[in-house]
C-alpha positions in Angstrom: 73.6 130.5 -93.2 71.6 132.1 -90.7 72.7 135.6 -88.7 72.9 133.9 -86.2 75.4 131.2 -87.4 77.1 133.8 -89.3 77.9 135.7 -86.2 78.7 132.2 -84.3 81.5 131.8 -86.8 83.3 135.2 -87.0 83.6 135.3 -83.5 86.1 132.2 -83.5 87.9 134.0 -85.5 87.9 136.8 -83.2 88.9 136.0 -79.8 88.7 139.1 -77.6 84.9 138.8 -79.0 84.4 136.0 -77.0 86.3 137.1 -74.1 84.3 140.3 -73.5 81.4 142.3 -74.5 83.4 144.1 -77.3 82.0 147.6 -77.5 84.6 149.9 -78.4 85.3 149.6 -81.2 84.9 153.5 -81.7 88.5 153.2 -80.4 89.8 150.3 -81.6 88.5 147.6 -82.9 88.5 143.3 -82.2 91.6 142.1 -84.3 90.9 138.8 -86.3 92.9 135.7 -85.9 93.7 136.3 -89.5 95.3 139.6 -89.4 97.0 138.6 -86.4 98.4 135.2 -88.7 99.4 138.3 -91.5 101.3 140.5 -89.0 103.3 137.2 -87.7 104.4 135.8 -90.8 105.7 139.1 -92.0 107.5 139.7 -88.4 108.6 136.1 -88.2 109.9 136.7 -92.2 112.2 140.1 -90.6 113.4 137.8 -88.1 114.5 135.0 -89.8 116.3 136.8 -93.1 116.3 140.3 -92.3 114.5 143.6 -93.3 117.1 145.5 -94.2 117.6 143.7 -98.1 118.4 145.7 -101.4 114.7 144.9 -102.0 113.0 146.0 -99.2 111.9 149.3 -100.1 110.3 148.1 -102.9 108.4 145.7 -101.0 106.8 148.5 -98.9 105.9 150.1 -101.6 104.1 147.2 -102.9 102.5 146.3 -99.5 101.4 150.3 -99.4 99.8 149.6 -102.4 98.1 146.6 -102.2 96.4 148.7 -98.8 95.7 151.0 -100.9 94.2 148.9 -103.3 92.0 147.6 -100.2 91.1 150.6 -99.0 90.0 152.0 -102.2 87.9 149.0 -102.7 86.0 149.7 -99.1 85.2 153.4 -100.5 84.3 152.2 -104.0 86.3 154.5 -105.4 89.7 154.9 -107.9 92.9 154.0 -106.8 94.7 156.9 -107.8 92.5 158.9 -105.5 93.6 157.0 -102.6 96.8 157.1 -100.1 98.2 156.2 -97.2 98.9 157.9 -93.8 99.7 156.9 -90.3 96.5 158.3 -88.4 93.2 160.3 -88.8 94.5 163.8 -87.2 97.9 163.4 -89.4 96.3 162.3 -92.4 93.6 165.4 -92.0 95.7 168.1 -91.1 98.8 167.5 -93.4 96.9 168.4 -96.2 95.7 171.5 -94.4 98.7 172.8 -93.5 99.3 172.5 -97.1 97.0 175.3 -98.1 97.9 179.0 -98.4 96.9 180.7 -95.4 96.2 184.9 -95.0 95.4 186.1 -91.4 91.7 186.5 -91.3 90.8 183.4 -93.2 88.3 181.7 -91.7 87.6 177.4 -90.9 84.2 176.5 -90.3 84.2 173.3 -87.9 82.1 171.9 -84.8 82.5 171.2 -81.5 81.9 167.6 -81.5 85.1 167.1 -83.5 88.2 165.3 -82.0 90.0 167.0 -79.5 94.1 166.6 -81.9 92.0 168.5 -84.6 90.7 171.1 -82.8 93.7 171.8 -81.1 95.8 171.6 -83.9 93.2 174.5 -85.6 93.8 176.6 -83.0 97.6 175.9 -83.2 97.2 177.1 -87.0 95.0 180.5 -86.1 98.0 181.6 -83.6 100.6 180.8 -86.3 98.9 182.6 -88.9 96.0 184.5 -88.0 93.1 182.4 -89.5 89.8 182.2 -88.2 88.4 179.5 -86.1 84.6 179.7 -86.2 83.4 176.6 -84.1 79.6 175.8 -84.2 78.0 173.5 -81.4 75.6 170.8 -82.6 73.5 171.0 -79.5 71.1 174.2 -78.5 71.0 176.2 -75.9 68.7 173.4 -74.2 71.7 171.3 -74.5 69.0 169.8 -76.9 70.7 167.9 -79.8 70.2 170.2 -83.1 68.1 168.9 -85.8 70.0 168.1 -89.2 67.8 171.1 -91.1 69.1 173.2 -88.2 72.7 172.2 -88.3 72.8 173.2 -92.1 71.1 176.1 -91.6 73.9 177.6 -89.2 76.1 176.5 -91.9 74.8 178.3 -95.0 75.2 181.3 -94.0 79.2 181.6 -93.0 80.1 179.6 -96.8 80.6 182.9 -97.9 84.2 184.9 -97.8 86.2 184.8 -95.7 85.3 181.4 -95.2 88.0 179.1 -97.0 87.1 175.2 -95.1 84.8 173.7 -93.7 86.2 170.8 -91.3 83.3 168.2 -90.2 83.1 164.6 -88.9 81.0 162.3 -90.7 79.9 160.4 -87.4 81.2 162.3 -83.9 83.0 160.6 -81.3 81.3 162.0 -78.7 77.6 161.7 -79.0 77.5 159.1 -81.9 75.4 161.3 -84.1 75.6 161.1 -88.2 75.6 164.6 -89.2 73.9 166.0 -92.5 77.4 165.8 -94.8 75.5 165.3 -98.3 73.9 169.0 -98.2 76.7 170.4 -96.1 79.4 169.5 -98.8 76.9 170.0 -101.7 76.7 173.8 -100.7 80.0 174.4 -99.7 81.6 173.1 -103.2 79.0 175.7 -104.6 80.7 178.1 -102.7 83.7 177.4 -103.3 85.0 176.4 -100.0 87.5 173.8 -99.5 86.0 170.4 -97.4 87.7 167.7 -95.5 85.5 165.0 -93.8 86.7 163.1 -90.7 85.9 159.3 -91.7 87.3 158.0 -88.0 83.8 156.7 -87.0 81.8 156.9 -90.9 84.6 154.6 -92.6 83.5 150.6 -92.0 80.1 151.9 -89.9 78.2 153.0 -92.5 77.9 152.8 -96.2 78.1 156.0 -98.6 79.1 156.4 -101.9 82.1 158.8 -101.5 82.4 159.4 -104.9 78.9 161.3 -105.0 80.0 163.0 -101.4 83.0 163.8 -102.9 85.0 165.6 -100.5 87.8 167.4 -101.3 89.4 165.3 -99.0 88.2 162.2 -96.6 90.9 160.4 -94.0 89.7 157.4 -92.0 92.1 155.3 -89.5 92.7 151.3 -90.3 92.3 150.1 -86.3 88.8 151.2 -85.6 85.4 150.0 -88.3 87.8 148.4 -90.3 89.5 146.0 -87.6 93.2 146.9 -88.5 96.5 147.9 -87.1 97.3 151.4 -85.2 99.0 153.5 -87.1 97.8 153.6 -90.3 94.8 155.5 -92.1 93.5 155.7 -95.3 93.3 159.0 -97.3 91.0 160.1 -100.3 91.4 163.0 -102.4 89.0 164.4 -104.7 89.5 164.2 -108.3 89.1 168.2 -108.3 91.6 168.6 -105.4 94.2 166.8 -106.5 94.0 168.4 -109.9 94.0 172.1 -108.4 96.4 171.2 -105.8 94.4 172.4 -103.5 96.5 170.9 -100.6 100.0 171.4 -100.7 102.5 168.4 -99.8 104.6 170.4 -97.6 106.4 166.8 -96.7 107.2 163.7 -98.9 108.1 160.5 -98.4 110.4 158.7 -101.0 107.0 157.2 -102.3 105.5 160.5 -103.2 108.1 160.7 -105.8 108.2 159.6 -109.4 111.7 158.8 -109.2 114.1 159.8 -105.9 114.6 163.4 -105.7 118.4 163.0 -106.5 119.1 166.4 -107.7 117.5 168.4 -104.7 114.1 168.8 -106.4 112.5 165.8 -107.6 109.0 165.1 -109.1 106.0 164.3 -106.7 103.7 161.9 -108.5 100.5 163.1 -110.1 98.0 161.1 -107.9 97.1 160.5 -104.2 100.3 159.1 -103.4 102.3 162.9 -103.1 100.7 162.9 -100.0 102.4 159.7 -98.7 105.5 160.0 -96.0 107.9 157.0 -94.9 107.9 155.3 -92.4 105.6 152.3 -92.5 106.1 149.2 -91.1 105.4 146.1 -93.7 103.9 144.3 -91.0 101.4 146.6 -90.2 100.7 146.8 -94.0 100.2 143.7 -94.0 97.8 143.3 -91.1 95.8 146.3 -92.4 95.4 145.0 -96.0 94.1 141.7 -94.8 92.1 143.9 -92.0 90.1 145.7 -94.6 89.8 142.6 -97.1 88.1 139.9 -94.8 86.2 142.5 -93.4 84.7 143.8 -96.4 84.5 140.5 -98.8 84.4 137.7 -96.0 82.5 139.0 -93.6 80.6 141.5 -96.1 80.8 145.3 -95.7 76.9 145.5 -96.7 75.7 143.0 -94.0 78.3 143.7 -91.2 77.0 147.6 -91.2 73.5 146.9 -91.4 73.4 144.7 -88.4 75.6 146.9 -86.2 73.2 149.7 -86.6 70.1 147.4 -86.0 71.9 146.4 -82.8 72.7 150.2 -82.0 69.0 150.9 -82.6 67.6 148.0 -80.2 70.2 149.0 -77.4 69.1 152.7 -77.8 65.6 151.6 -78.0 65.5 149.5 -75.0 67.3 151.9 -72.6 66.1 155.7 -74.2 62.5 155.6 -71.8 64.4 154.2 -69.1 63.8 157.6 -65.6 67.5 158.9 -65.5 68.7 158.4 -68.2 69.9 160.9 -71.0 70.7 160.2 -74.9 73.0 162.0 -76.3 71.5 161.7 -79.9 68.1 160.8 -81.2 67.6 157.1 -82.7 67.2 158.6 -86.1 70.4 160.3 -86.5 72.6 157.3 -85.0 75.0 154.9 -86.9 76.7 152.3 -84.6 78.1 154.8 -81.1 75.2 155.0 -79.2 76.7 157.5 -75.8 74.4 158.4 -72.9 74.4 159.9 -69.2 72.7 157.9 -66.1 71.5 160.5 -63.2 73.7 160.4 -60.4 76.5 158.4 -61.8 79.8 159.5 -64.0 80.7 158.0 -66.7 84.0 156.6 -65.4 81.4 154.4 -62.6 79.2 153.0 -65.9 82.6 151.8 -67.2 83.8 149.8 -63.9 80.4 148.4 -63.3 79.7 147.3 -66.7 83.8 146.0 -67.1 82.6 144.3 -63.5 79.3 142.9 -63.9 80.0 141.9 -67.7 83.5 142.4 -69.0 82.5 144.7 -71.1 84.6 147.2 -73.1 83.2 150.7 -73.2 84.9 153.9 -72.9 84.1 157.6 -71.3 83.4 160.2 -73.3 84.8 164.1 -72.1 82.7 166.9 -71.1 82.5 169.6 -73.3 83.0 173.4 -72.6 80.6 176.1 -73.1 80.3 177.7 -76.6 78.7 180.5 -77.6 76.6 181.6 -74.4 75.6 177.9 -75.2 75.9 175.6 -72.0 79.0 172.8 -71.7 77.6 169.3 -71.6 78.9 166.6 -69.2 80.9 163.7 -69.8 79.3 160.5 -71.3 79.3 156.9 -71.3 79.5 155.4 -75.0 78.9 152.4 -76.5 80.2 151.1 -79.7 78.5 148.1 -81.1 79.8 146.0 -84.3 78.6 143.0 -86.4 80.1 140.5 -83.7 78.0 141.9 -80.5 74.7 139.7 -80.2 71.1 140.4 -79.5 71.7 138.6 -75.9 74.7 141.3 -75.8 72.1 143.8 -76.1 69.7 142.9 -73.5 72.4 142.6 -71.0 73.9 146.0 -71.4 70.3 147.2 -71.5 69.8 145.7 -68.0 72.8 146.4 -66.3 71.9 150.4 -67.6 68.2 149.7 -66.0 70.0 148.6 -62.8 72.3 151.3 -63.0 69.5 153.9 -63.1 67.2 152.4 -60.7 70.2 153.1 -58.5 73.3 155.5 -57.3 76.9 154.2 -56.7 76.2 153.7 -53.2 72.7 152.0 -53.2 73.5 149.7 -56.1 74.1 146.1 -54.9 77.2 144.4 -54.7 78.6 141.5 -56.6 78.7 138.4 -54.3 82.7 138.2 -53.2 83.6 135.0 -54.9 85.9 132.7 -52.4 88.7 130.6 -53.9 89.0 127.3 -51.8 92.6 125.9 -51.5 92.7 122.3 -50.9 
């Protein structure tokens, strides 16, 4: 089967890829008719008999298992490595807020990283006195920084006090796949504690996270991996979980071996003691079958490959274009691709591109300065997956030549379209 029957044929089975230039996935992903037919059968299962059986419990726990099963099997990694949480920012900063924390203590992290995380730091540093040391990935030029230079700012502060270092493996913002392999490399020499924001890294590109190894990696199911909101994936390193470097500071009943009857109770020895309650067994179920048709049926090896390639052509055919500004270079892209046009804002690139060719993109904030370092403006993104098409590509590529060739208020209009009663 060629690509191009290949693509024909998953986007039947997603519908809002046919209803729209689908290019935010960076937020949330296209839902497949078959989780959709997962989430249903579960729901319409509730309906008819009930949730609220002697057995229930247990099968949440084995529907929490079988997405961690899944989700283990996207990483390539061990199951007992691997838990379940109920977003990104919860599933990263639980573990965090497990650690023991002096005043003076310092977190290494960037300013490209998601806005709950950040704040949530800072949050931390006025509760306990820790160190926020927060290092832009763009010069003083407002020039992106080059991976050799991004490192190099890092070396130097994986010394004490430095005790984590907090780092997106793709950023929101600009798109850009920053330097992880040396950046955790050097600060497990050093002895500092990592955790790796997966949101945009988990389902867009392909690493082996075993040889990454962070101490600890949390990705969400509804974005790259096409599932339900409000769940994520998280995944511990062997070392971690044998030091304890995170402290539960919360469990759920499933992060016991055995209810804690007696007012102590035993958390279990893998991933799962960092597990809460609260999870709905339909949205395990859509999640599970999320993550498996993505990553056997449609093929996590081929679906990444092409949604770069597509990245790349979009970037390539709009980069020259007079007015308009990358936010990353081609080379150090995955699948976000997030620009600025001269004279327009973001929010305009949006409504023309949702009017001209129901297209789904987002806005992208402004950033403040840092550091004597200049803020940068807000951004248009684009997130592009397996299902977008090469004729997606040169139409967003056009409408962003049209855009730039004029401003709001010289662009032309849309012909009104009448609707004739008889």
């Amino acid at each position: 089967m060629s690509d191009h029957e290949k693509v024909t044929e998953l986007r039947k089975l997603m519908p809002s890829t046919e209803a729209s230039i689908y290019l935010n996935a960076g937020s949330n992903g296209p839902v497949p008719a078959e989780v959709d037919a997962a989430m249903r059968a579960v729901h319409d299962q509730e309906l008819q008999t009930g949730r609220a059986t002697e057995h229930a419990m247990d099968d949440v726990e084995e529907r929490a298992n079988e997405l961690r099963g899944v989700f283990a099997g996207v990483l390539a990694t061990d199951l007992d490595l691997v838990a379940i949480g109920h977003s990104t920012t919860e599933s990263v900063l639980r573990p965090i807020l497990g650690m023991e924390w002096r005043a003076g203590d310092r977190i290494i992290t960037f300013d490209e990283e998601y806005p709950a995380i950040r704040g949530s730091l800072a949050a931390l540093a006025s509760r306990t006195g820790v160190v926020i040391q927060t290092l832009s990935l763009c010069s003083a030029a407002s020039e992106p920084l080059s991976d050799e230079e991004i490192v190099a700012n890092v070396l130097p502060l994986l010394v004490a006090p430095t005790k984590l270092l907090l780092l997106s493996r793709v950023s929101w913002i600009s798109g850009r796949v920053l330097p992880v392999a040396p950046l955790l490399a050097a600060a497990r020499a050093a002895g500092v504690t990592t955790v790796l924001d997966g949101a945009q890294g988990v389902g867009a590109l392909r690493d082996d996270i075993d040889a990454l190894n962070p101490d600890l990696l949390a990705f969400p199911s509804q974005k790259w991996l096409l599932g339900v909101e409000g769940l994520a994936g998280i995944r511990l390193s062997r070392e971690a979980l044998a030091a304890e470097t995170f402290r539960p500071i919360i469990g759920g009943y499933m992060a016991f071996d055995g209810q804690p009857l007696n007012g102590v109770g035993t958390l279990r020895t893998d991933a799962r003691r960092y597990q809460v309650s609260g999870f709905s067994r339909p949205s395990l179920a859509g999640a599970a079958r999320a993550a498996g048709w993505f990553s056997m049926q449609v093929g996590l090896p081929w679906a990444t490959d092409r949604a770069q390639r597509l990245a790349a052509e979009f970037h390539a055919a709009v980069r020259d274009l007079p007015g308009v500004q990358m936010l990353a270079p081609a080379a150090d892209l995955a699948t976000i691709v997030s620009l600025r046009v001269a004279g327009w804002k973001p929010e305009q690139l949006v409504e023309e591109l949702t009017r001209r060719a129901f297209a789904i993109t987002r806005r992208v904030p402004s950033l403040p300065p840092l550091d004597g370092r200049p803020g940068s403006a807000a951004a248009l993104r684009t997130s592009w997956g397996f299902w977008n098409t090469e004729a997606e590509v040169a139409r967003i590529a056009e409408l962003i030549a049209l855009f730039a060739a004029h401003t709001p208020e010289t662009l032309p209009k849309r012909p009104t379209i009448e609707i004739l009663h008889g």
